[in-house]
Backbone as ProteinMPNN parsed JSONL, in Angstrom:
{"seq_chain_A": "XXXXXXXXXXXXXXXXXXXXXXXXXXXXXXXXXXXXXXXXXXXXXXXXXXXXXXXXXXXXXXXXXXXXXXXXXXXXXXXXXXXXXXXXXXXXXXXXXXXXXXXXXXX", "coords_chain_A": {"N_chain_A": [[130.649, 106.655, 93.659], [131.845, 109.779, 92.655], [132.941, 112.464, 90.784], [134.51, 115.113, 91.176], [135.178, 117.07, 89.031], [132.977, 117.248, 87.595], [132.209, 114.581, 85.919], [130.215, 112.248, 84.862], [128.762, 109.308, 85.868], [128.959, 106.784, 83.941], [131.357, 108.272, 82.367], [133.289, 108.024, 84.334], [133.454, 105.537, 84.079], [133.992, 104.257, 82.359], [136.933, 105.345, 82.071], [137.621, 104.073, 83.827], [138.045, 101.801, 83.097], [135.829, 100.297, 83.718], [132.226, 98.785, 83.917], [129.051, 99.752, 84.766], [127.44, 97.866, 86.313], [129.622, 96.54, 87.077], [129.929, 98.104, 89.716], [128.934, 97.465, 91.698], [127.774, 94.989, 93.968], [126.337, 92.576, 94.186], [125.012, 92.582, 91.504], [123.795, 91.126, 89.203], [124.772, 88.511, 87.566], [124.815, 89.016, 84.37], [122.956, 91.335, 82.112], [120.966, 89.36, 80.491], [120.791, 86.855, 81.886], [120.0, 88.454, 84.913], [117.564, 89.512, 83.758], [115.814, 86.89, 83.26], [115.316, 86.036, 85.513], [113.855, 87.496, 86.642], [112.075, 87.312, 84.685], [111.297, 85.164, 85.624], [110.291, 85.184, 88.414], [108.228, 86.758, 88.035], [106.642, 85.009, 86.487], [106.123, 82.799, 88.323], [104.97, 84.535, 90.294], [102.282, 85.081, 88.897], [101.605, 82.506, 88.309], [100.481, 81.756, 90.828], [98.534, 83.136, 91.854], [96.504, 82.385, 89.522], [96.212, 80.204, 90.53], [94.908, 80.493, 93.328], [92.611, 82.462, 92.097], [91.747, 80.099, 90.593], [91.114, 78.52, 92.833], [89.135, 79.796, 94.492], [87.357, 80.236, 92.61], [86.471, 77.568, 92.324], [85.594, 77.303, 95.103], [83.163, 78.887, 95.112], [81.633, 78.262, 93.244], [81.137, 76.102, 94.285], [79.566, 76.409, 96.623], [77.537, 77.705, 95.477], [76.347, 75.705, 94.41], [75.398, 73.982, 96.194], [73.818, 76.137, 97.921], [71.451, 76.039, 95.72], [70.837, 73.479, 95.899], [70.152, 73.071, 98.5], [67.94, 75.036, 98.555], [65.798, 73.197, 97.754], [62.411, 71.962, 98.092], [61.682, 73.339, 100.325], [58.929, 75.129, 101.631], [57.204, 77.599, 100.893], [55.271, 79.038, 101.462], [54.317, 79.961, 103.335], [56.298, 82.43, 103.271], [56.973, 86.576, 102.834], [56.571, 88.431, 100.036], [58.849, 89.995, 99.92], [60.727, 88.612, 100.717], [60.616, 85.871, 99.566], [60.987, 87.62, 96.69], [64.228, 88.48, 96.946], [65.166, 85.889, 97.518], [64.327, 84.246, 95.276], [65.994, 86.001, 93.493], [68.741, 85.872, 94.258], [68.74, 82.797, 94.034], [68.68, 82.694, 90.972], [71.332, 84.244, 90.303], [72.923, 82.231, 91.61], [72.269, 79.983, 90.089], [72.992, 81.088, 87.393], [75.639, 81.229, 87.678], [76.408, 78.554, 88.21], [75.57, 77.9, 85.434], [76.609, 79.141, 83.814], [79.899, 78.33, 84.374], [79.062, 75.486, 83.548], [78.481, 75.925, 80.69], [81.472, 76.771, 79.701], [82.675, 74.584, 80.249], [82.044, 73.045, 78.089], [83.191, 74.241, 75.847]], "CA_chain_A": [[131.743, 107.368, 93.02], [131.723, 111.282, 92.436], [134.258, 112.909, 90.212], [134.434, 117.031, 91.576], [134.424, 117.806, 87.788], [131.579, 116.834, 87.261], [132.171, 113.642, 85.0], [129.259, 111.312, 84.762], [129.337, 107.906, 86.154], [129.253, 106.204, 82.578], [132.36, 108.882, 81.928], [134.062, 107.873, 85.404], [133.751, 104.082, 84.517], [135.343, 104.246, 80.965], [138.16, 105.698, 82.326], [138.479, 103.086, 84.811], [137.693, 100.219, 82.188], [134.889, 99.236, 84.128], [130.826, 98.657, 83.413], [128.383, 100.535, 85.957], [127.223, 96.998, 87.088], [130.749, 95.939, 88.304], [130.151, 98.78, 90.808], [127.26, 96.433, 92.386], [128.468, 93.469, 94.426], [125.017, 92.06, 94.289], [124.722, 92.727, 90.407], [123.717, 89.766, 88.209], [126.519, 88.478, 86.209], [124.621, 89.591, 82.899], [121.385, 91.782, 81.938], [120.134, 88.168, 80.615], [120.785, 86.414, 83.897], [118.563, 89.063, 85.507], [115.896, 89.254, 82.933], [115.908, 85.235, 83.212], [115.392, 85.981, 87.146], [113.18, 88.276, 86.638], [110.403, 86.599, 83.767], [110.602, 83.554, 86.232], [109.86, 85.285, 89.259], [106.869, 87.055, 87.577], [105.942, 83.935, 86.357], [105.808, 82.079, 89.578], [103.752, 85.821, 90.784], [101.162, 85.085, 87.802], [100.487, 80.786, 88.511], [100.06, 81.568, 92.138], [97.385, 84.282, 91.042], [95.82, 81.908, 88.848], [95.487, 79.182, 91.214], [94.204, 81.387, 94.052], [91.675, 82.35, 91.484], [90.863, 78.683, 90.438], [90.176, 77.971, 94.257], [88.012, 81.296, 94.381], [86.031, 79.883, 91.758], [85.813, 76.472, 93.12], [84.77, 77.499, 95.818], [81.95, 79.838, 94.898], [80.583, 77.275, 92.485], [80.588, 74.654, 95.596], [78.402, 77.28, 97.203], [76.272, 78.13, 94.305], [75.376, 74.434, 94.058], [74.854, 74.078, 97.817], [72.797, 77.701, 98.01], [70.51, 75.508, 95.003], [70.102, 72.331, 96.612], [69.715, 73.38, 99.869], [66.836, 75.47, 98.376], [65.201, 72.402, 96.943], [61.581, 71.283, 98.756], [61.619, 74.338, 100.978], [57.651, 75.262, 102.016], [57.032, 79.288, 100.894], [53.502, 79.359, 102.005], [54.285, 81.251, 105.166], [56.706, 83.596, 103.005], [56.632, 87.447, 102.227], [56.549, 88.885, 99.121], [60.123, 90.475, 99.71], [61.83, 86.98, 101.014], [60.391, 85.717, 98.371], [61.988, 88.041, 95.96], [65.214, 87.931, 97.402], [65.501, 84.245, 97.427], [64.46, 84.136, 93.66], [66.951, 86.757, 92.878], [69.807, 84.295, 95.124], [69.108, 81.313, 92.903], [69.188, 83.21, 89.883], [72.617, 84.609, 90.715], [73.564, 81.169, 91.752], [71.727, 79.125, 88.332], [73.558, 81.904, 86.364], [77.387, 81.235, 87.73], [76.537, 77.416, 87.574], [75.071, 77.446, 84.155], [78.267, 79.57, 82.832], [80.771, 77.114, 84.617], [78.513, 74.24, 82.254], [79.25, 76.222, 79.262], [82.765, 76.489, 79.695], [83.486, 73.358, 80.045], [81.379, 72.443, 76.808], [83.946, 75.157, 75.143]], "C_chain_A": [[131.281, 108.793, 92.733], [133.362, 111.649, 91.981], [133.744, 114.7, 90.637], [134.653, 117.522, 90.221], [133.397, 117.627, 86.861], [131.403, 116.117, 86.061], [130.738, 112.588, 85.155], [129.535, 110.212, 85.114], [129.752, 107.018, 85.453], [130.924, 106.731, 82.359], [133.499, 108.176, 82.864], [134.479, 106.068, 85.085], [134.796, 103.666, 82.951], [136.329, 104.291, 81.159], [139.068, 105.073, 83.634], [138.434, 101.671, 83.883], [136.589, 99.445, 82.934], [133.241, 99.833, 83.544], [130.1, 99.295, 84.941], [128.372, 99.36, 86.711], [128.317, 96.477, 87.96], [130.8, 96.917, 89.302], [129.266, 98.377, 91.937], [127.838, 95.366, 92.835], [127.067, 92.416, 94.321], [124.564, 92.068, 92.869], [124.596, 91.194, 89.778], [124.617, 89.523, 87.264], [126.295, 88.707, 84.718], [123.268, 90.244, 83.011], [120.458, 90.272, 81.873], [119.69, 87.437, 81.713], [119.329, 86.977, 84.49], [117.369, 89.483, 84.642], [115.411, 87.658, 83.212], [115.103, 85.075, 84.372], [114.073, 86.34, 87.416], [111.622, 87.779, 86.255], [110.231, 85.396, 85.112], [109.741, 83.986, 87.914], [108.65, 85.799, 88.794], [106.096, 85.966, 86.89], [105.133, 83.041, 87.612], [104.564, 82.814, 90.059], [102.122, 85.275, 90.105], [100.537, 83.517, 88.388], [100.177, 81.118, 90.075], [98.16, 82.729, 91.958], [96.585, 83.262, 90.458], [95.343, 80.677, 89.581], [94.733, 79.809, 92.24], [92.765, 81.708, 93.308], [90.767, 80.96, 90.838], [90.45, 78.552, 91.6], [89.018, 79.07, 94.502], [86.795, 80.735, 93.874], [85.439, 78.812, 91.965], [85.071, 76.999, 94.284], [82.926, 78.515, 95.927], [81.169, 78.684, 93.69], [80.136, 76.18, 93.533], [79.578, 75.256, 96.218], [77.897, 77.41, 96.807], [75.436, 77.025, 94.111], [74.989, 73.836, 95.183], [73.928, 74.524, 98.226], [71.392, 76.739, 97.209], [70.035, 74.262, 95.682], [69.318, 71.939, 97.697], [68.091, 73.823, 99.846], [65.267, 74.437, 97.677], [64.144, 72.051, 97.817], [61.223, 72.274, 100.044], [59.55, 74.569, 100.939], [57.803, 76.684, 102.029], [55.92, 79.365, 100.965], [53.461, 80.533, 102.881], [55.595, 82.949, 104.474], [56.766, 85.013, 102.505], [57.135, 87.943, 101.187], [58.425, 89.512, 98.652], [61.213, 89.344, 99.669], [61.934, 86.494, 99.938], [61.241, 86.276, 97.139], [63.619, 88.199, 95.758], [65.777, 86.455, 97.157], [65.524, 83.607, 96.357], [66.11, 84.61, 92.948], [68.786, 85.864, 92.947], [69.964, 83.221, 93.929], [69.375, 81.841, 91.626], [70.523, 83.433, 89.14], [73.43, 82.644, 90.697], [73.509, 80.455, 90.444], [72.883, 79.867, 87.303], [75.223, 81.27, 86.185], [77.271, 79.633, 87.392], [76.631, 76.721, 86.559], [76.44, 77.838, 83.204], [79.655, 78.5, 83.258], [80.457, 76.099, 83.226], [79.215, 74.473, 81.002], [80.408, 76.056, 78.991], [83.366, 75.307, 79.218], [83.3, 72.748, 78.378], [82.789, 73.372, 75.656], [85.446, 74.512, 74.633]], "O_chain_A": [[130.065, 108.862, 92.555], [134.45, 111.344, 92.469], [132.684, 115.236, 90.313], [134.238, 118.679, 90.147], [133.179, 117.862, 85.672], [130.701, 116.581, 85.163], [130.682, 112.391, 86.369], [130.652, 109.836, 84.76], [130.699, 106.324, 85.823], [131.773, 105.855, 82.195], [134.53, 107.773, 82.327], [135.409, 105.449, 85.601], [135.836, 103.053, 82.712], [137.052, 103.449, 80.625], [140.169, 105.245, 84.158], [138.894, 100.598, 84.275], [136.425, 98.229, 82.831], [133.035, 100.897, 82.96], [130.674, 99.238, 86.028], [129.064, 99.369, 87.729], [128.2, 96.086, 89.121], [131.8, 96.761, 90.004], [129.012, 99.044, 92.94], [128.492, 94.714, 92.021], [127.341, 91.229, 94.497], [123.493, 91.465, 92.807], [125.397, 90.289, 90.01], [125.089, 90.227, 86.371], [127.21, 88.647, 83.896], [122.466, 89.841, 83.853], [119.597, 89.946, 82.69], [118.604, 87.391, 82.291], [118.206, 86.481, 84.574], [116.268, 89.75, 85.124], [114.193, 87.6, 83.387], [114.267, 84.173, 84.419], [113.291, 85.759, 88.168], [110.566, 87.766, 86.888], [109.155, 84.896, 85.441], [108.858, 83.308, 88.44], [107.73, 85.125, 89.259], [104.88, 86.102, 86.762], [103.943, 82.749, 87.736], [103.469, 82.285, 90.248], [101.085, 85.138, 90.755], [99.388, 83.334, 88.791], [99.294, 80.349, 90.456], [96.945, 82.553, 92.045], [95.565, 83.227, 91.146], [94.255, 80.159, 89.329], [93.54, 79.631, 91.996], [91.76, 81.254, 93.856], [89.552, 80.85, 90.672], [89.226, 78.428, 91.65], [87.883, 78.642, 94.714], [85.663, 80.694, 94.356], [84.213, 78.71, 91.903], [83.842, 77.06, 94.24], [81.983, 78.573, 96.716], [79.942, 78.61, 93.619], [79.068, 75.57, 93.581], [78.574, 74.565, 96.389], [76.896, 77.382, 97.522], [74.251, 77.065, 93.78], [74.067, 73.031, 95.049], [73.087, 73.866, 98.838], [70.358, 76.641, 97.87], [68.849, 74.115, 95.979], [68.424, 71.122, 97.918], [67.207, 73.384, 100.583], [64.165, 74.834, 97.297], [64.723, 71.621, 98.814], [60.36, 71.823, 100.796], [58.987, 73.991, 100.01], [58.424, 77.184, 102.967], [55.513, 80.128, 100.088], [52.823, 81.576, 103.027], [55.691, 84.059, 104.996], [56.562, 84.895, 101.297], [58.365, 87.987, 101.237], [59.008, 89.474, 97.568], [62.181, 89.187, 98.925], [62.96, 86.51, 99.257], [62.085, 85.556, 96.606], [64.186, 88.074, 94.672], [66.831, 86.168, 96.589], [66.289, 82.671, 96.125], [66.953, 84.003, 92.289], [69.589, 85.483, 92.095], [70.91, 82.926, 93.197], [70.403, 81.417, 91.099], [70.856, 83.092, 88.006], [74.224, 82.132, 89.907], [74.516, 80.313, 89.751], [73.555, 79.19, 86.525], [75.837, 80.963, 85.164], [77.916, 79.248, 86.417], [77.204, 75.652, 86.351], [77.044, 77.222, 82.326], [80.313, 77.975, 82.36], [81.178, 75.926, 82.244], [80.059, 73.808, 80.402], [80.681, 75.26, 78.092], [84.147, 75.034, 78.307], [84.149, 72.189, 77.685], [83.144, 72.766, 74.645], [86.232, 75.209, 73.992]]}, "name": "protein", "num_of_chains": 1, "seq": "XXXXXXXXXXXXXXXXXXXXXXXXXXXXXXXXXXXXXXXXXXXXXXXXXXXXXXXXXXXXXXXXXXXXXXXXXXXXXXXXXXXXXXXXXXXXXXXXXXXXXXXXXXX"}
């Protein structure tokens, strides 16, 4: 809509008795409605997020306790000083995320 004296759309709809939204065929039949629409679709956004992140974390703890076991009985005789350090640093990393999982749960 355009009024050539330069009325405002609010101004233009008063004077037709109508609401901006009835100029929307696609408009939600109330603000509530589409807030309603709205929280639920950002809801849905948020648990998919949060499960994605639970499998994330499963999975990196399945690996962390894999990475440890795997490392269990291993022969470092023949290894250098750097491997060595590395491979400490690894389980560490791994012990660390496992041990905080533990806690959690205790929480």
């Amino acid at each position: 809509m355009h009024c050539f004296s330069g009325c405002t759309i609010d101004e233009i709809c008063v004077a037709l008795d109508l609401k901006v939204s009835d100029l929307f065929q696609d408009a939600p039949a109330s603000h509530t409605a589409y807030r309603e629409r709205v929280r639920r679709t950002q809801e849905r956004e948020r648990k998919t997020q949060r499960d994605e992140a639970d499998g994330f974390t499963v999975d990196a703890l399945r690996e962390a306790d894999y990475f440890v076991q795997s490392r269990q009985g291993l022969d470092i005789s023949g290894w250098t000083n750097d491997r060595l350090n590395n491979e400490i640093d690894a389980l560490a990393e791994a012990h660390a995320l496992l041990w905080a999982e533990e806690l959690a749960s205790w929480i």
